[in-house]
C-alpha positions in Angstrom: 15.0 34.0 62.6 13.0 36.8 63.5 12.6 39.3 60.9 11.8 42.1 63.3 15.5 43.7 63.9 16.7 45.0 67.0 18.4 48.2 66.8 22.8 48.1 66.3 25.4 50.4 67.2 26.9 52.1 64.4 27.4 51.0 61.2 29.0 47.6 60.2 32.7 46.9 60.3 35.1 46.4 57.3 34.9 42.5 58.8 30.9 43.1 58.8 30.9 42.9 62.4 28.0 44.4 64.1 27.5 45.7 67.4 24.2 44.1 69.0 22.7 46.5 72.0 20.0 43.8 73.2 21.7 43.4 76.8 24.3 45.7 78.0 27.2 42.9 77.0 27.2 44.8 73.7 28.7 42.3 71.0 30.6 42.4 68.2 29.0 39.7 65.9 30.4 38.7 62.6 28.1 38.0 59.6 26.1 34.3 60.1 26.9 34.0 63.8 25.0 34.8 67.3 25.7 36.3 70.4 26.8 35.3 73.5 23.3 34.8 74.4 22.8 32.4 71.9 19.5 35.0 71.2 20.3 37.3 68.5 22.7 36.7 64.9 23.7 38.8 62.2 21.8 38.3 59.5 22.5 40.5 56.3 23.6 43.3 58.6 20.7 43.4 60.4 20.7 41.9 64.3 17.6 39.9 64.7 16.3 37.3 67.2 17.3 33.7 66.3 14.3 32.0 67.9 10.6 32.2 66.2 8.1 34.9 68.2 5.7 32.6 69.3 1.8 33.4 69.8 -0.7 31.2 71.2 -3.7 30.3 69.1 -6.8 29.0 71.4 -8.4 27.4 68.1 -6.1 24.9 68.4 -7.3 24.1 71.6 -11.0 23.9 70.7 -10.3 21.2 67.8 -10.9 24.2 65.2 -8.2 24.9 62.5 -5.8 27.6 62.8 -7.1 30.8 61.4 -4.7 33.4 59.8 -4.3 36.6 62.0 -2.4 38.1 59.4 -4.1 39.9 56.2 -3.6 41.7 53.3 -5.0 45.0 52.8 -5.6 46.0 56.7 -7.5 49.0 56.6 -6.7 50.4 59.6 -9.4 49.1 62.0 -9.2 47.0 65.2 -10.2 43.5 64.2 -11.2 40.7 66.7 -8.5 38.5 68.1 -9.9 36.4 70.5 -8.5 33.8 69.3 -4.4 34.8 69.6 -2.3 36.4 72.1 1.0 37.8 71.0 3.5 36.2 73.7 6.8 37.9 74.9 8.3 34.8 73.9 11.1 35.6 70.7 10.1 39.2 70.4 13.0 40.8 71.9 13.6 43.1 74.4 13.2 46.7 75.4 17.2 47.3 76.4 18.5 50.0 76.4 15.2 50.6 78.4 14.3 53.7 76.6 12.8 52.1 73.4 9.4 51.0 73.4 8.5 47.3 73.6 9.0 45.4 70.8 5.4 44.8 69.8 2.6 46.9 71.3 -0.6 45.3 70.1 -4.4 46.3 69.6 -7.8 44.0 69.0 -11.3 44.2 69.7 -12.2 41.4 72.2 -15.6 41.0 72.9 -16.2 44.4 72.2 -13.4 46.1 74.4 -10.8 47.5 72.5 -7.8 46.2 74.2 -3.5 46.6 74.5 -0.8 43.9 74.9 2.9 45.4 75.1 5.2 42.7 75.3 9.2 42.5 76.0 11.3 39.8 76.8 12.7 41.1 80.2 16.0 40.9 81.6 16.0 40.2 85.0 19.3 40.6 87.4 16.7 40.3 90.5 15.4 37.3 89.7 15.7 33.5 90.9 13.5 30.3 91.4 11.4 29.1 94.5 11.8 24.8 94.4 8.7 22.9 96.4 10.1 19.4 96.8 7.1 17.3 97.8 9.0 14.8 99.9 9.1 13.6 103.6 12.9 12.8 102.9 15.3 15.4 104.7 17.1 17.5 102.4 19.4 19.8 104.8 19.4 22.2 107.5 17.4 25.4 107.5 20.0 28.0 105.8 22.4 25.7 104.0 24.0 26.7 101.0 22.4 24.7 98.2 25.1 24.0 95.5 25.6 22.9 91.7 28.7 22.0 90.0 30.2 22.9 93.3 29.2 26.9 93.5 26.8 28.0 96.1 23.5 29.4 94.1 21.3 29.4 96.8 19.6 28.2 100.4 17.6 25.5 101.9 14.7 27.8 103.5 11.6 26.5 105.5 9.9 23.7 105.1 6.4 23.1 104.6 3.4 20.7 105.0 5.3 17.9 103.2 7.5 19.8 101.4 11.3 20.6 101.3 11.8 24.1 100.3 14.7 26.0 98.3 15.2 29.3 97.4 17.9 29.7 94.0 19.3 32.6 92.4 19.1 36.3 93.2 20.8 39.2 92.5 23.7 38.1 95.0 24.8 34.9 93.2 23.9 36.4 89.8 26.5 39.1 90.2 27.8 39.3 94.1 30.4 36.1 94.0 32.6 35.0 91.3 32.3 35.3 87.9 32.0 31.4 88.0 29.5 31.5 91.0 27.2 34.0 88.7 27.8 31.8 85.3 26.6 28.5 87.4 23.9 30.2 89.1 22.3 31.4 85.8 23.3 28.1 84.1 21.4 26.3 86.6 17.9 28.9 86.8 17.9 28.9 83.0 17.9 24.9 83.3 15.5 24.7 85.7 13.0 27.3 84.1 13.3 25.8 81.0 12.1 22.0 82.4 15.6 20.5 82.3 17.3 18.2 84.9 19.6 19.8 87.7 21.6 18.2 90.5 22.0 20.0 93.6 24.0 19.4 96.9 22.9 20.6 100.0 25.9 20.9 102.3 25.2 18.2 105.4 22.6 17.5 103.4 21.6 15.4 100.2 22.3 15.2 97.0 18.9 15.9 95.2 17.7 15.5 91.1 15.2 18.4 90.7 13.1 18.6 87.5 10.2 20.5 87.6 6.9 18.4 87.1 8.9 15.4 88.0 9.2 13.1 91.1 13.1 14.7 92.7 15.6 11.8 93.0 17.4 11.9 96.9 20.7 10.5 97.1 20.0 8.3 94.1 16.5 7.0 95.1 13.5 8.4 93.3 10.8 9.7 95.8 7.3 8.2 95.2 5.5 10.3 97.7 5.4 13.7 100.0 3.8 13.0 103.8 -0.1 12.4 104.4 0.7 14.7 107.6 2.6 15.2 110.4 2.9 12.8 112.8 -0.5 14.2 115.5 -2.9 14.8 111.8 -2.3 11.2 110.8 -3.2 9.9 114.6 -6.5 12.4 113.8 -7.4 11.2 110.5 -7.0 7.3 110.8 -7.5 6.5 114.6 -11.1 5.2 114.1 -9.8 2.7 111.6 -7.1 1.8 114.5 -9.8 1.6 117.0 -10.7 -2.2 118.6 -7.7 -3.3 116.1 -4.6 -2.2 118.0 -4.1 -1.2 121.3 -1.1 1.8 120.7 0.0 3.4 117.5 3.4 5.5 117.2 3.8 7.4 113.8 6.8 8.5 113.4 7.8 12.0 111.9 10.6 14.3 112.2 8.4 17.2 113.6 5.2 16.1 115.4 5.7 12.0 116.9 2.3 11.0 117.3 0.9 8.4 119.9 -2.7 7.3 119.7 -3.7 6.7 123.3 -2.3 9.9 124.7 -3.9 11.7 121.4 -7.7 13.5 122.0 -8.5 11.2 119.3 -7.7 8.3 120.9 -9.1 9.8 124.4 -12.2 10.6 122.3 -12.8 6.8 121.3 -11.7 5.9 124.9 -8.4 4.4 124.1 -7.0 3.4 127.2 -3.4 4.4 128.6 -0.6 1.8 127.4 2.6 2.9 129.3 4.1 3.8 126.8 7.0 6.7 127.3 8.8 8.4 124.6 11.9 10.1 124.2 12.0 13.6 122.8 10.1 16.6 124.0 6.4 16.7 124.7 4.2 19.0 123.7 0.3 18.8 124.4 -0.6 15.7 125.0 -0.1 13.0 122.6 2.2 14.8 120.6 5.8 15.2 120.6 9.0 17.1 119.6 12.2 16.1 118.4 11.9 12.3 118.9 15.3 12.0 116.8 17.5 14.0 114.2 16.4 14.8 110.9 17.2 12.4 108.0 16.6 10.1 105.7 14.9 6.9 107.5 11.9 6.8 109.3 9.1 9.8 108.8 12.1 12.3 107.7 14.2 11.4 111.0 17.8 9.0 111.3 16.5 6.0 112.1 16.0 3.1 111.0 14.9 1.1 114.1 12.0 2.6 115.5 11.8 1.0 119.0 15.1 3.6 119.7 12.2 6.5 119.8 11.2 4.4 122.9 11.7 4.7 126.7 11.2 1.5 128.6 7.2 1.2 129.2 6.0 2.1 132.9 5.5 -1.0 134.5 2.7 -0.1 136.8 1.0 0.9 133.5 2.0 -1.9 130.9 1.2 -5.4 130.3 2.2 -7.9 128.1 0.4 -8.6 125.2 -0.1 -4.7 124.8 -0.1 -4.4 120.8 1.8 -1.7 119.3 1.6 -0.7 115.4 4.6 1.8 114.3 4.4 3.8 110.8 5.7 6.4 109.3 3.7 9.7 108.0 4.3 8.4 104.2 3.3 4.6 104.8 6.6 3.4 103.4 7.9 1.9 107.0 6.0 0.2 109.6 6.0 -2.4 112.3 4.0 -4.6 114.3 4.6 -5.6 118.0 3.6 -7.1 121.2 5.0 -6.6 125.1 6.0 -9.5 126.0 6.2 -10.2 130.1 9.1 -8.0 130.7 7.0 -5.2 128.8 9.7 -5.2 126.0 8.0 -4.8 122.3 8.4 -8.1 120.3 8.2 -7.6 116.3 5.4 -9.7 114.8 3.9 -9.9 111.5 1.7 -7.2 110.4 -2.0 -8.1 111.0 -3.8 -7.8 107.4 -6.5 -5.6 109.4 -3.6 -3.2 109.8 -2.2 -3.6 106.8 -5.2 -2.2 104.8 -5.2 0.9 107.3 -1.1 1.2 106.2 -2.3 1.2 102.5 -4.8 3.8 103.2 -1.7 6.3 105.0 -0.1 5.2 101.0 -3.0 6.1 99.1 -3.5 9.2 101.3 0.0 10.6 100.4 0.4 13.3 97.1 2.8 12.1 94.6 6.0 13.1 95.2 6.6 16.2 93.2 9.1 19.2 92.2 7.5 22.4 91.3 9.8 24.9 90.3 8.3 29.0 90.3 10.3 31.4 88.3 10.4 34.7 90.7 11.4 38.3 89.4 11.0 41.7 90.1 9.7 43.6 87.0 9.9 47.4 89.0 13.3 48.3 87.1 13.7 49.9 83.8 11.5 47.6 81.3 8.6 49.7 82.8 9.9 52.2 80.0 9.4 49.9 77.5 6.0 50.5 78.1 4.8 53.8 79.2 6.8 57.2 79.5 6.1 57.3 83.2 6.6 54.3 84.8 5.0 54.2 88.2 1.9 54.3 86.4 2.0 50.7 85.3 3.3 49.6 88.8 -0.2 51.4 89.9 -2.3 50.1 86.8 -1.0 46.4 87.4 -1.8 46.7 91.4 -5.6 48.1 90.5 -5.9 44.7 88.8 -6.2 48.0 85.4 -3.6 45.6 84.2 -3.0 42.1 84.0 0.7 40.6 83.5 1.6 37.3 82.2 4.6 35.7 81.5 4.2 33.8 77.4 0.8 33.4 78.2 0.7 31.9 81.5 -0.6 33.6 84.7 1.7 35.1 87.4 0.9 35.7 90.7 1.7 39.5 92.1 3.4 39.9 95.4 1.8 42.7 97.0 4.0 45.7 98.3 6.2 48.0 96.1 7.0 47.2 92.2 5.9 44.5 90.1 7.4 41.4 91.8 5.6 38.3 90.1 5.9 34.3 90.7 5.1 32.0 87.6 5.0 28.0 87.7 7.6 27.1 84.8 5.6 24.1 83.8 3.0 26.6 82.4 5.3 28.4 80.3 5.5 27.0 76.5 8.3 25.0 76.2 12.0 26.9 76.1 10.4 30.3 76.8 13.4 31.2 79.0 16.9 33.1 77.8 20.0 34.5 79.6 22.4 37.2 78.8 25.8 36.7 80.1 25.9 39.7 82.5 24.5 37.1 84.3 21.1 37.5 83.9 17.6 35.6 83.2 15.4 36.8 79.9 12.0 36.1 81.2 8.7 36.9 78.6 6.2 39.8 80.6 3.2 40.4 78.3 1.1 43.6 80.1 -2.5 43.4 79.0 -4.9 46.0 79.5 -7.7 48.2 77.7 -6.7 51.0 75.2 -8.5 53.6 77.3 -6.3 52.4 80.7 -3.6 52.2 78.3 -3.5 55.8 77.1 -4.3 57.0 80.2 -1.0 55.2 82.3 1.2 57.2 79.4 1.4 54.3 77.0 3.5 55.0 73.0 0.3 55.1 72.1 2.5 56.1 68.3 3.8 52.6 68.6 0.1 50.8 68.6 -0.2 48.6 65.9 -3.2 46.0 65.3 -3.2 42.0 65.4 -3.9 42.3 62.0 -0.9 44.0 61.0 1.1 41.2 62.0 2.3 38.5 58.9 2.7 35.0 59.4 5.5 33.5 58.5 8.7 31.2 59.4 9.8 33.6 62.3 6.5 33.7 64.0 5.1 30.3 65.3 1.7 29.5 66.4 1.6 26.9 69.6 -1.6 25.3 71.8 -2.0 27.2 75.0 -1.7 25.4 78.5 -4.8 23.4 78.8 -5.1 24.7 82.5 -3.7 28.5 81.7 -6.9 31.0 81.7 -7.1 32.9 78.3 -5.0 35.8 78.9 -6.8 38.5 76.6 -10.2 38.2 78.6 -11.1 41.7 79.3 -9.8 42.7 83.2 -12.4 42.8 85.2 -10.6 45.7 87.5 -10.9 48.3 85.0 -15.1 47.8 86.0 -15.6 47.3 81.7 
């Protein structure tokens, strides 16, 4: 357990009980038990955080051993930490808003004497941005996406090779039913924390999303997301088509592609087959809507792909036209030849073409799920950190200030407050919370130099140094994110 106590209201009860103000639930809890949230216990009378504060210690990470931060005797001076940064991660948090931030901490770092305040946020607007890299068709634009049953969020546009959803939000948190808000937080907490979820999208699939892992559709695990659309894949591979085929079709739910129609094939001097395809054309060699969205070929329904076809013109075609058909991923694909009534006639796959269907394989991404934790930090944990808080909003925008989330760096939407975007996967391991309001508890770490700190308004009384800090079973020292950039490197912004 932590040994660093949050605050309680009142004294103890004749049962012992305390009263635990870390979220705005407010429990009662007896001596040797926890929370709601699972977070914070009664220990001795005092309410403290169950889970270890972590900090990250880049020694590790350079093969060195792990030096103590922590030293008897500090005699008031800055000291270098280069080496460790103090994570949000188990430190607690700032509720009810007008306390400073649980740890506000000073070192020297390559001569700069900087600030990290950090505060394990509770976040109402909050939710998580799923990138499915798949070419398999998850739902219609808009669809509720469901788990156990409750609606806790959208299908929302697609993207190169990706299926997109957007979870969560201050809408499903606390807008629905108390069961719609306990699911949807069950299910962001899951999915931030690197755990397994199954989703429903209704007319849609049934998908297994797990962030840094291939998603599972309808019980099949994906092996990989599109090489392109339909009209990129005619442009990347029609020279290794050329004087080997005479027409290729690939197939895709958005842009159909067909090679002799295609400026690439007009550019090798592909001549016209006859071929005519249903759907809706747009410039030439590339068309619209060639079937419904699905599960079969490129993202579309079917599974035949002659039934994209009209009959061929006859005063264009002749028999013994070869056709190749493949899909944008690789995974389907067939050979044929007109025979004299210009009707396409499977035959087996010439190994010339094969190797160019291997290379639209090798071409494809691994299928993937990346799942971004989202949430907007421009309501009342601002506090925790300076006495006017529109001055970090402005520090963190001049790049004065830079904001991670346990270490790992967040990307800042522009426009009003500080709305931030973080890849879960870089997160250390079970850095996510909840309180049962519903609500996410996210880490926020705000770094920055003690000159841009004072002057933003900062509890400059609450400063204390690395040094100050002991070691010991409620503090825990982990390896940073091999691909995370050190997060106590001096801002640049502030021009020191």
């Amino acid at each position: 357990m932590s040994a660093s106590p949050t605050s309680a209201t009142g004294p103890a009860g004749a049962d012992g009980k305390i009263r635990c103000d870390a979220c705005p639930v407010m429990c009662y809890i007896k001596p040797g038990a926890v929370g709601a949230c699972d977070r914070y216990a009664n220990h001795d009378g005092q309410i403290v955080r169950v889970d270890p504060h972590l900090l990250l210690n880049r020694t590790v990470l350079q093969g060195g051993s792990v030096v103590p931060f922590g030293r008897a005797g500090w005699d008031g001076q800055l000291v270098n930490g280069g080496g460790t940064f103090v994570t949000a991660i188990g430190a607690g948090t700032t509720y009810p808003d007008y306390k400073p931030a649980p740890f506000i901490v000073s070192s020297e770092i390559d001569g700069v004497d900087m600030v990290t305040v950090v505060t394990e946020g509770i976040f109402s607007y909050c939710g998580v941005k799923i990138k499915i890299d798949t070419d398999r068709y998850l739902g219609p634009e808009r669809n509720p996406v469901r788990a156990k049953g409750e609606a806790v969020g959208h299908v929302t546009t697609g993207e190169y090779g990706s299926q997109m959803l957007s979870l969560g939000g201050v809408h499903h948190l606390t807008g629905g039913s108390k069961k719609e808000g306990r699911v949807t937080c069950e299910t962001l907490l899951d999915l931030c924390n690197g755990k397994a979820v199954e989703l429903t999208v209704d007319e849609g699939a049934a998908v297994l999303v797990q962030a840094g892992k291939p998603p599972v559709v309808n019980g099949t695990a994906e092996e990989r997301m599109r090489v392109g659309c339909g009209s990129a894949t005619i442009g990347m591979f029609a020279r290794q088509w050329f004087g080997k085929v005479d027409e290729v079709v690939v197939v895709d739910d958005h842009i159909t592609g067909v090679l002799s129609e295609h400026q690439a094939g007009k550019y090798l001097g592909i001549g016209e087959t006859g071929i005519r395809m249903k759907g809706r054309r747009s410039t030439p060699g590339r068309y619209f809507q060639v079937a419904e969205p699905g599960t079969g070929w490129g993202g579309t329904n079917i599974s035949d792909p002659l039934s994209i076809l009209e009959p061929f013109d006859k005063k264009v075609a002749k028999p013994g036209t070869s056709m190749l058909m493949v899909s944008t991923t690789g995974e389907q694909y067939g050979f044929y030849r007109l025979n004299e009534a210009l009707r396409p006639v499977e035959e087996e796959l010439p190994e010339a073409l094969r190797v160019s269907v291997e290379r639209i394989r090798e071409n494809c991404e691994p299928a993937l799920c990346t799942v971004l934790f989202m949430g907007g930090a421009g309501g009342s944990l601002r506090a925790g950190v300076t006495e006017n808080p529109v001055r970090l909003t402005r520090s963190v925008k001049e790049s004065l200030t830079r904001v991670t989330c346990g270490g790992a760096p967040v990307y800042i939407w522009p426009g009003g407050g500080i709305t931030f975007m973080v890849d879960v996967t870089r997160v250390p391991e079970n850095g996510f919370g909840y309180v049962p309001t519903p609500a996410l508890v996210a880490p926020i770490e705000f770094t920055m130099t003690l000159e841009d700190y004072a002057a933003l308004g900062g509890h400059l009384d609450q400063v204390r140094p690395l040094a100050s800090l002991d070691r010991g079973s409620d503090r825990r020292e982990v390896t940073p994110h091999a691909d995370n950039p050190w997060p106590m490197t001096p801002v640049h912004g502030s021009g020191r």
